[in-house]
ROKOLLUM-900632 format. One record per residue (C-alpha): residue number from 0; residue in three letters; chain; x, y, z. Coordinates in nm, 3 decimals, m for minus. Last residue first. Layout:
% ROKOLLUM-900632
 seq type mol      xx      yy      zz
 NUM  ALA   A       X       Y       Z
...
This chain:
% ROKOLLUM-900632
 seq type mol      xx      yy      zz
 377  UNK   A   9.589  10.512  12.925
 376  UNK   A   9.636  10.290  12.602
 375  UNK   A   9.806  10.021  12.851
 374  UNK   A   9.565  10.027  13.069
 373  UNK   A   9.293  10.015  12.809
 372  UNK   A   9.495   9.706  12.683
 371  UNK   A   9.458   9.543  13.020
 370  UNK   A   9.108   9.602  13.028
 369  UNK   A   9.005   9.418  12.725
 368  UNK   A   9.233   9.124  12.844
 367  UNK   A   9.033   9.107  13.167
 366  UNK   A   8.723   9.155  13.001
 365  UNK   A   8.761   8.846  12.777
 364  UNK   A   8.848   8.631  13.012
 363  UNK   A   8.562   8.710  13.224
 362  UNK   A   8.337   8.699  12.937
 361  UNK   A   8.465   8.368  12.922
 360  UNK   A   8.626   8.119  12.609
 359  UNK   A   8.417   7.830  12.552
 358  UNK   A   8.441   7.798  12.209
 357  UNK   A   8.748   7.981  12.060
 356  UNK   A   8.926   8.319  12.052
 355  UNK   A   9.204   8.477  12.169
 354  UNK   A   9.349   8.777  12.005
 353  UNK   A   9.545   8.838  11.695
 352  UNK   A   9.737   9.133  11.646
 351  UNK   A   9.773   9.353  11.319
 350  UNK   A   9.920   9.636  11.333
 349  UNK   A  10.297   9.622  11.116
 348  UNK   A  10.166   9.309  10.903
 347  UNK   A   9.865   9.544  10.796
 346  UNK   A  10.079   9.841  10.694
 345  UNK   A  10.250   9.597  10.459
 344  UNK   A   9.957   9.457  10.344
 343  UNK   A   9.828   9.795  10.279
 342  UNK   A  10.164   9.896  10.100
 341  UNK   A  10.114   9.611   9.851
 340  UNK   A  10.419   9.700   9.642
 339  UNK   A  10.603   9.968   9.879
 338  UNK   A  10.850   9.725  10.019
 337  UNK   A  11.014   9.515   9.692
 336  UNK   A  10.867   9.237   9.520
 335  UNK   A  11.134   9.075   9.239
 334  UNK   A  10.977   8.748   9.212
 333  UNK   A  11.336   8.624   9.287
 332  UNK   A  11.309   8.724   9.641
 331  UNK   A  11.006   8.460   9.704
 330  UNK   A  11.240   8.307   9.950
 329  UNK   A  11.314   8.634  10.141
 328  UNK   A  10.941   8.679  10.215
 327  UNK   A  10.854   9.033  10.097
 326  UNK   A  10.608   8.935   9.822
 325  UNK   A  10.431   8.716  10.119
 324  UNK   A  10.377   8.987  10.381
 323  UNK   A  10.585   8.958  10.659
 322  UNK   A  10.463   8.987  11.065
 321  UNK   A  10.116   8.793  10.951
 320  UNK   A   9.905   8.729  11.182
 319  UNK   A  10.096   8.800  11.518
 318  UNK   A   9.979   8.634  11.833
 317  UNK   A   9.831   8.738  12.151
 316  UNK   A   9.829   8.553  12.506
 315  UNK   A   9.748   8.693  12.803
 314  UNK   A   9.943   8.629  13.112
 313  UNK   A  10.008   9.014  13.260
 312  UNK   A  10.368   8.972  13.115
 311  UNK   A  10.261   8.908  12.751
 310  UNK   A  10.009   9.189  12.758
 309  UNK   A  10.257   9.428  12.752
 308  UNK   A  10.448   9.224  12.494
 307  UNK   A  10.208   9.264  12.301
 306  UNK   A  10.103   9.585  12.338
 305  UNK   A  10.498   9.657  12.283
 304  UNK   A  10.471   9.478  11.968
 303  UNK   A  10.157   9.660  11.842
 302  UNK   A  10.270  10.043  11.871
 301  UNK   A   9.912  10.125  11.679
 300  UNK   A   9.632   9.894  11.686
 299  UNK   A   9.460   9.683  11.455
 298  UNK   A   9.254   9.397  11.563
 297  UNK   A   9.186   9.034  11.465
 296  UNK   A   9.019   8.811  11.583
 295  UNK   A   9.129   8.443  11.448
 294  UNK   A   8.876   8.204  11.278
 293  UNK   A   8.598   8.435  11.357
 292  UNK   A   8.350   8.260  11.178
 291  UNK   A   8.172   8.570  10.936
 290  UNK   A   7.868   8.521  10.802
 289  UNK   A   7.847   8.784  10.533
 288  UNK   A   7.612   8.977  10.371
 287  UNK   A   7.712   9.329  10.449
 286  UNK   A   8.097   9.287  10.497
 285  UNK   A   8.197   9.222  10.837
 284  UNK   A   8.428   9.463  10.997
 283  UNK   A   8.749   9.335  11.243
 282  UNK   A   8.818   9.613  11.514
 281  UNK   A   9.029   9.859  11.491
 280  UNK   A   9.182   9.950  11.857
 279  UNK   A   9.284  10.357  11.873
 278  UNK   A   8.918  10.463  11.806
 277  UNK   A   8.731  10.217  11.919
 276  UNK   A   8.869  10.256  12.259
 275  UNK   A   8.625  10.429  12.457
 274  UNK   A   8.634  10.159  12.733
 273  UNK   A   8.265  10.079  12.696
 272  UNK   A   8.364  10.007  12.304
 271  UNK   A   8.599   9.770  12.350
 270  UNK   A   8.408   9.577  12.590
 269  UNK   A   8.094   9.558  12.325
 268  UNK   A   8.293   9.525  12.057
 267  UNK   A   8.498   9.224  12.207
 266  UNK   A   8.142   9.050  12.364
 265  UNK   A   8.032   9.077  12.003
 264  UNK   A   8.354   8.835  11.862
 263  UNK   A   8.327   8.615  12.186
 262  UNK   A   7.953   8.613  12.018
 261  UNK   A   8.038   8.533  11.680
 260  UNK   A   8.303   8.237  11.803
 259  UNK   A   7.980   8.063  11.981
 258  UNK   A   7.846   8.064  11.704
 257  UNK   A   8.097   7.884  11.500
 256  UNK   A   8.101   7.615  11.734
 255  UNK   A   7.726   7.609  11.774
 254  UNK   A   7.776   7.522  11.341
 253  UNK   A   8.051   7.328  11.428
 252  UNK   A   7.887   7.066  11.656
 251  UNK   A   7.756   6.845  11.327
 250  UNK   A   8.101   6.845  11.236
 249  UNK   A   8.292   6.741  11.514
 248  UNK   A   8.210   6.384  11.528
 247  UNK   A   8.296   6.394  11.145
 246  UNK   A   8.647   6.519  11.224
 245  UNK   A   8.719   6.278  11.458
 244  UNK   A   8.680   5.962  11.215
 243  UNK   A   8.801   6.151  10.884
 242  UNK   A   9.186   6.175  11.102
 241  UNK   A   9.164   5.832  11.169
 240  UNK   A   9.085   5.730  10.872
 239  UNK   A   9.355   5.902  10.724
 238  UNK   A   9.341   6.156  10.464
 237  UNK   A   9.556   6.086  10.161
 236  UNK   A   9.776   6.302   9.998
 235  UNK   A  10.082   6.076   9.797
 234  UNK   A  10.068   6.300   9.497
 233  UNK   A  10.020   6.311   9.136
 232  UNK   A  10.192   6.157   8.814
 231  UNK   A   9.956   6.078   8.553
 230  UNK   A   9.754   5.743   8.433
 229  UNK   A   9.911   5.508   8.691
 228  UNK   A   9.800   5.175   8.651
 227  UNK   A   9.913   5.019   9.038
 226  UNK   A   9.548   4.962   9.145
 225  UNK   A   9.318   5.129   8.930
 224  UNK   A   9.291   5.497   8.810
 223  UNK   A   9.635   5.605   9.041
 222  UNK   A   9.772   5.980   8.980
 221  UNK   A  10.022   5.915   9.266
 220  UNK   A   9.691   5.866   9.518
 219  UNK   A   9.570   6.216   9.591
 218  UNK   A   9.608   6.213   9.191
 217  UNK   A   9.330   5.996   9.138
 216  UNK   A   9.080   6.179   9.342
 215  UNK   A   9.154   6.486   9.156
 214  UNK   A   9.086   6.353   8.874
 213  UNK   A   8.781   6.191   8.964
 212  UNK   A   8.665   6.552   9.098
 211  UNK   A   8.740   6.714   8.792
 210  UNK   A   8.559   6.510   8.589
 209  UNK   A   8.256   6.545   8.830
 208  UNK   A   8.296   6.899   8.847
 207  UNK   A   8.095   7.083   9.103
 206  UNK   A   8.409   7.097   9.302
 205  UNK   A   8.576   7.033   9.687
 204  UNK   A   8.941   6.968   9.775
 203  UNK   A   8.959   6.883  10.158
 202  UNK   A   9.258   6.900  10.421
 201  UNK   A   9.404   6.691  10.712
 200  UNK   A   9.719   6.688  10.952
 199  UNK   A   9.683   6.623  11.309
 198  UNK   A   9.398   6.543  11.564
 197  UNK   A   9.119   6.682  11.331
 196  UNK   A   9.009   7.046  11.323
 195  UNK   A   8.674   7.208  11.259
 194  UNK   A   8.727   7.590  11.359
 193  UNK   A   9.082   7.526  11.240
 192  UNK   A   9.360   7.522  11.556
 191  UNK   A   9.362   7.106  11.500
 190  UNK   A   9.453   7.171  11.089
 189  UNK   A   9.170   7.065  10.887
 188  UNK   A   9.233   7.251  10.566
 187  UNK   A   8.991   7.332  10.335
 186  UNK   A   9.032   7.424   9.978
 185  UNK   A   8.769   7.472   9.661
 184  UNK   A   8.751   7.461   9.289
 183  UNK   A   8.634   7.613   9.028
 182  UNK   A   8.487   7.894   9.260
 181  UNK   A   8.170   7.947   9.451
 180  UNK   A   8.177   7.673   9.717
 179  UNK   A   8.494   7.742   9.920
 178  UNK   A   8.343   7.939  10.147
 177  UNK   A   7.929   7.878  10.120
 176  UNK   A   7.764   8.096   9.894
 175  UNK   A   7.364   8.113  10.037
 174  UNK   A   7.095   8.203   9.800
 173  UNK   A   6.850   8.489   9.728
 172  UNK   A   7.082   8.804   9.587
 171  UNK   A   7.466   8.637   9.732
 170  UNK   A   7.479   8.569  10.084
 169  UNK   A   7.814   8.463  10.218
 168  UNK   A   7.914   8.187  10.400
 167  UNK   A   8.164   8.070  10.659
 166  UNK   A   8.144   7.717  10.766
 165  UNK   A   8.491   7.621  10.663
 164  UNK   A   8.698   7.952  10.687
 163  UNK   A   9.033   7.968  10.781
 162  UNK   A   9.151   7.708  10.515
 161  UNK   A   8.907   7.834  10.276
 160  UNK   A   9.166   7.911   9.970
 159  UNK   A   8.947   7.920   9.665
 158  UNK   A   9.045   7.853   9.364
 157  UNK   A   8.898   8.074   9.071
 156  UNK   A   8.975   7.944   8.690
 155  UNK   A   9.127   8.201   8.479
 154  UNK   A   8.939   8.154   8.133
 153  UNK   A   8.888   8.550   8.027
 152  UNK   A   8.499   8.526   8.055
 151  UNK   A   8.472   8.307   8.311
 150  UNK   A   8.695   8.535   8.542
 149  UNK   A   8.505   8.858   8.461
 148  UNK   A   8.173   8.656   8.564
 147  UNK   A   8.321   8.546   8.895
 146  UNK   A   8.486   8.919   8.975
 145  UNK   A   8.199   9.064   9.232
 144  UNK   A   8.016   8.769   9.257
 143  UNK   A   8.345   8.626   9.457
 142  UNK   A   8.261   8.848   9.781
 141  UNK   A   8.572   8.737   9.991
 140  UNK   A   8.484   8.483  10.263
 139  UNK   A   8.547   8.647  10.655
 138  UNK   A   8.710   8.336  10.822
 137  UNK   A   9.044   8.494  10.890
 136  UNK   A   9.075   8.539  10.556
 135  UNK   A   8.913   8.380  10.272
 134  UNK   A   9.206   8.343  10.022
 133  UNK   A   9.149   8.449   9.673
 132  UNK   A   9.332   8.232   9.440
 131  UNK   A   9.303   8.390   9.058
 130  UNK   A   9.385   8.097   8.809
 129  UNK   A   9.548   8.080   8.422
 128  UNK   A   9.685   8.442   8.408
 127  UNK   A   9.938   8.431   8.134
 126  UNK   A   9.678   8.673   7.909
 125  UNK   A   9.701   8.907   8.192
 124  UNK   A   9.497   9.001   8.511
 123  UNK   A   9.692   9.196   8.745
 122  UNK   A   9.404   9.517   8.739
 121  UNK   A   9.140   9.272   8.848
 120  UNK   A   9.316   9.174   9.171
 119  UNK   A   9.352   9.541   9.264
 118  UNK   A   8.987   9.593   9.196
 117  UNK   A   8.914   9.264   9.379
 116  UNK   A   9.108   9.401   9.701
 115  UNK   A   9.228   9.028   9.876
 114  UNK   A   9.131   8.982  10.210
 113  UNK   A   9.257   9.219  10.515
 112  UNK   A   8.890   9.287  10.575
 111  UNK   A   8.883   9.654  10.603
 110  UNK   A   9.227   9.716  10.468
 109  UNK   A   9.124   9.553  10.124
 108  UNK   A   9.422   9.364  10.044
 107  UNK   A   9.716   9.479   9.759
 106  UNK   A   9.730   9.213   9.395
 105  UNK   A   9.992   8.947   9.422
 104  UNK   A  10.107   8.745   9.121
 103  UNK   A  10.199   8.404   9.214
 102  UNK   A  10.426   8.268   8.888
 101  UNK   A  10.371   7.918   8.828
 100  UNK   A  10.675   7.621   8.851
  99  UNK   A  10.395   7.352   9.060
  98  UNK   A  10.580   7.434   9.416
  97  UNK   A  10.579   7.798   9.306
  96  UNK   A  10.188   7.801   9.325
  95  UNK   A  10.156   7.607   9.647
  94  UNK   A  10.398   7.803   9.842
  93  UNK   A  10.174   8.109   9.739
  92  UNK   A   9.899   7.993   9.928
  91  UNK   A  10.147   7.760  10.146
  90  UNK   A  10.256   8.078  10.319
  89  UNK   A   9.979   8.159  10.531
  88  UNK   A   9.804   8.501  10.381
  87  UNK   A   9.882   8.862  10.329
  86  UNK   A  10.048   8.870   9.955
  85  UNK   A   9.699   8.827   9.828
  84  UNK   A   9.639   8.627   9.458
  83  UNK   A   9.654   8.615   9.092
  82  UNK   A   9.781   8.281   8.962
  81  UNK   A  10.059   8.295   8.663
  80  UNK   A  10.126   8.042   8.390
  79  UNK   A  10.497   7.953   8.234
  78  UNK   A  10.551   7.658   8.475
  77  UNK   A  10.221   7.479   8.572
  76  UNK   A   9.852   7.547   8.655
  75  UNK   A   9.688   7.246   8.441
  74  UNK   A   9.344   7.289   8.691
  73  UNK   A   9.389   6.981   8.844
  72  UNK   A   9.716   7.060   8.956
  71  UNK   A   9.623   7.354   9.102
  70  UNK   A   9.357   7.221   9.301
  69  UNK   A   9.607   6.945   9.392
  68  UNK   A   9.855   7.172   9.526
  67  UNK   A   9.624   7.402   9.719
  66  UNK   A   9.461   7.095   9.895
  65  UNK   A   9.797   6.962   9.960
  64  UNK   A   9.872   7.274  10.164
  63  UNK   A   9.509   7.220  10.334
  62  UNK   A   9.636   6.872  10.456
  61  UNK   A   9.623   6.495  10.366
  60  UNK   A   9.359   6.444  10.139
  59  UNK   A   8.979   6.440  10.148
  58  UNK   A   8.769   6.472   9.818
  57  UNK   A   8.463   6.642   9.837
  56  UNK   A   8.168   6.653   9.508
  55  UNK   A   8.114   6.266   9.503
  54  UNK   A   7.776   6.347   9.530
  53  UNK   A   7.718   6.702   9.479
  52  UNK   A   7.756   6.979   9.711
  51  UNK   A   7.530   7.159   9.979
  50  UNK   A   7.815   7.255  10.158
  49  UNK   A   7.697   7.032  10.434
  48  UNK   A   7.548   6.722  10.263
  47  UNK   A   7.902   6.722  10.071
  46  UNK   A   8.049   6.746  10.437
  45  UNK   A   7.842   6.444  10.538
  44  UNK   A   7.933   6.264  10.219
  43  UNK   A   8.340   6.358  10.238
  42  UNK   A   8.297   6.186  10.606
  41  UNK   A   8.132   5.891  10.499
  40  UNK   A   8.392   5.842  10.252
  39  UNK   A   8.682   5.885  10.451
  38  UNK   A   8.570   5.657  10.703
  37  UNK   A   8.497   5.377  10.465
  36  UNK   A   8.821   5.357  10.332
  35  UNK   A   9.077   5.631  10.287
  34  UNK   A   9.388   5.473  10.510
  33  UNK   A   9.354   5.344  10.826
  32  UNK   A   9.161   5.007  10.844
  31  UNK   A   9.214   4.814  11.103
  30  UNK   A   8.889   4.755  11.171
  29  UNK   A   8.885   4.783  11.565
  28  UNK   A   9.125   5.083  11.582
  27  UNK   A   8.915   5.273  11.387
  26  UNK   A   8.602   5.177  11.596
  25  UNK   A   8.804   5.267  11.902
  24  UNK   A   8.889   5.604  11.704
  23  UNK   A   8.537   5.730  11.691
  22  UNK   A   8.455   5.594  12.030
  21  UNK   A   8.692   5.786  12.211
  20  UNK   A   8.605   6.129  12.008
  19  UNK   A   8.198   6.048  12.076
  18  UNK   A   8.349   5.994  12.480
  17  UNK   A   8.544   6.338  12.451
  16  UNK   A   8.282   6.537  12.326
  15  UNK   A   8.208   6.804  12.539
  14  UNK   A   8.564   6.800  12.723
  13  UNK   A   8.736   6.839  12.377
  12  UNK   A   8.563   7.212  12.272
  11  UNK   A   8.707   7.344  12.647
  10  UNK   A   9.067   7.128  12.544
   9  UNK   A   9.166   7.338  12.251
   8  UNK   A   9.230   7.613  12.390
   7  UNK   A   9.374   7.907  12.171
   6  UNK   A   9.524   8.241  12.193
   5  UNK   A   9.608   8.108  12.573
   4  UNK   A   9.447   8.320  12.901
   3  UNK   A   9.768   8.254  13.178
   2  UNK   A   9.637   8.217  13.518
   1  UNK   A   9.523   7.843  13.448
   0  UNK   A   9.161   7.777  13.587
């Protein structure tokens, strides 16, 4: 095995199901047919079966960024409106918002979870306010019930940004709230590093809506009803067969996927905690009631870059999730954020550091990493 431990390994998943991959994209190849088409569909059906979802309920397109985009869309969110949502996030959260001439608003995290603080959310409400867009961090879901009903009654539609967290749930009195399920309108995106990931670009838009749904299945295609009658003007965000083909091999592995994540995550604790180290390292909480994926693990620790770097030269890889906070990010400058706006966020982006986690990933691994940092702590 390689010396050097990467954030991310892509091949150990691979090697399981290499021959179902192979034949996936044979039978592709075979038909020809690689745009939307019968692949697609089957695929949106077994992730409708999934998420529990309606027929016709999932609506694949070609990335999570386009996901955002055409939620948005969907919803009427254009210039003049505003959409609540976290300044500690991938870009294309807020990306998505300025792309369509809105205003992203950005309310402080919870420093427990790094996800969105509800009560700060809340508090940036206005009468512009046409959509709040939580993102589910990390693959920890933000508790929704806790601002759904305040939402409804003021007419801001929820969106929820799942790209880290397709298969994470959250349970809400007697029923399971699957990421992404909750809201107006949901957002997946199946990036390869994604606990389900396809070979390249892909994303999902899921809703209870059926109007909604046809809408948003029209403008994945330039805003198409039939074949070149063009009822608005939408995108060009299809998923390719190709991409639909792989993913639903992976899908029915996910859920031992995701599993397999939660116990890297406990083996962390536990190593973490024989050290005595819990109380320079924070390590990532799960609210009570969730079912958290582990998307990326993320710690807190003080003096982070020279960790890193530490642990750099011994061959183990970190990364940094996320060094800037989005109100800070010199192309959202005109939005007039300054330091000192979401000062959690900002702390966050000073601490946090990512280490590696994914199916297959050792104990050995995982020790030797462990022990490097106490090292370094010493």
């Amino acid at each position: 095995m390689n010396d050097r431990l990467p954030i991310l390994d892509l091949s150990r998943a691979y090697a399981e199901i290499r021959d179902e991959v192979r034949g996936a994209l044979e039978r592709v190849f075979e038909a020809q047919s690689f745009i939307l088409g019968r692949e697609v569909r089957t695929f949106e059906e077994h992730v409708e079966s999934y998420l529990e979802l309606p027929e016709g309920s999932a609506i694949g397109c070609a990335s999570g960024t386009d996901a955002l985009i055409l939620a948005l869309m969907a919803l009427g969110v254009g210039p003049g409106d505003e959409v609540v949502t976290t300044p500690y996030s991938f870009f294309a959260t807020a990306g998505a918002v300025v792309r369509l001439g809105a205003r992203p608003v950005f309310a402080d995290i919870d420093p427990a979870t790094g996800n969105i603080d509800l009560a700060e959310a809340e508090r940036r409400l206005t009468p512009r306010t046409k959509a709040f867009l939580p993102v589910h961090l990390f693959g920890q879901t933000v508790p929704l019930e806790g601002i759904s009903e305040l939402c409804a009654k003021r007419g801001v539609a929820i969106v929820e940004d799942a790209a880290q967290a397709f298969g994470a749930w959250r349970r809400v009195e007697n029923r399971i709230a699957r990421a992404g399920t909750t809201g107006d309108v949901g957002c997946y995106s199946f990036f390869p590093t994604k606990n389900l990931g396809g070979c390249g670009d892909g994303g999902m838009v899921v809703t209870r809506d059926a109007e909604r749904a046809e809408r948003l299945r029209r403008l994945r295609v330039h805003g198409e009803g039939r074949t070149y009658f063009h009822e608005e003007v939408g995108l060009n965000s299809r998923l390719d067969a190709l991409q639909a083909a792989v993913l639903d091999v992976k899908l029915p592995h996910l859920e031992r996927w995701n599993a397999d994540r939660r116990l890297c995550a406990d083996r962390y604790r536990l190593f973490f905690e024989s050290r005595g180290l819990t109380d320079r390292v924070v390590l990532p909480e799960e609210l009570s009631g969730n079912h958290h994926i582990y998307h990326q693990y993320v710690v807190r620790v003080p003096d982070r870059d020279r960790l890193m770097a530490h642990l750099d030269g011994l061959g183990l890889t970190t990364r940094v999730y996320y060094p800037l906070p989005l109100h800070l990010q010199p192309c959202f400058a005109f939005l007039g954020g300054r330091p000192g706006d979401c000062p959690q966020a900002e702390r966050l982006s000073q601490e946090a550091l990512a280490l590696p986690i994914f199916p297959g990933l050792e104990a050995e691994e995982q020790e030797r990493l462990v022990e490097a940092v106490a090292v370094f702590m010493a």
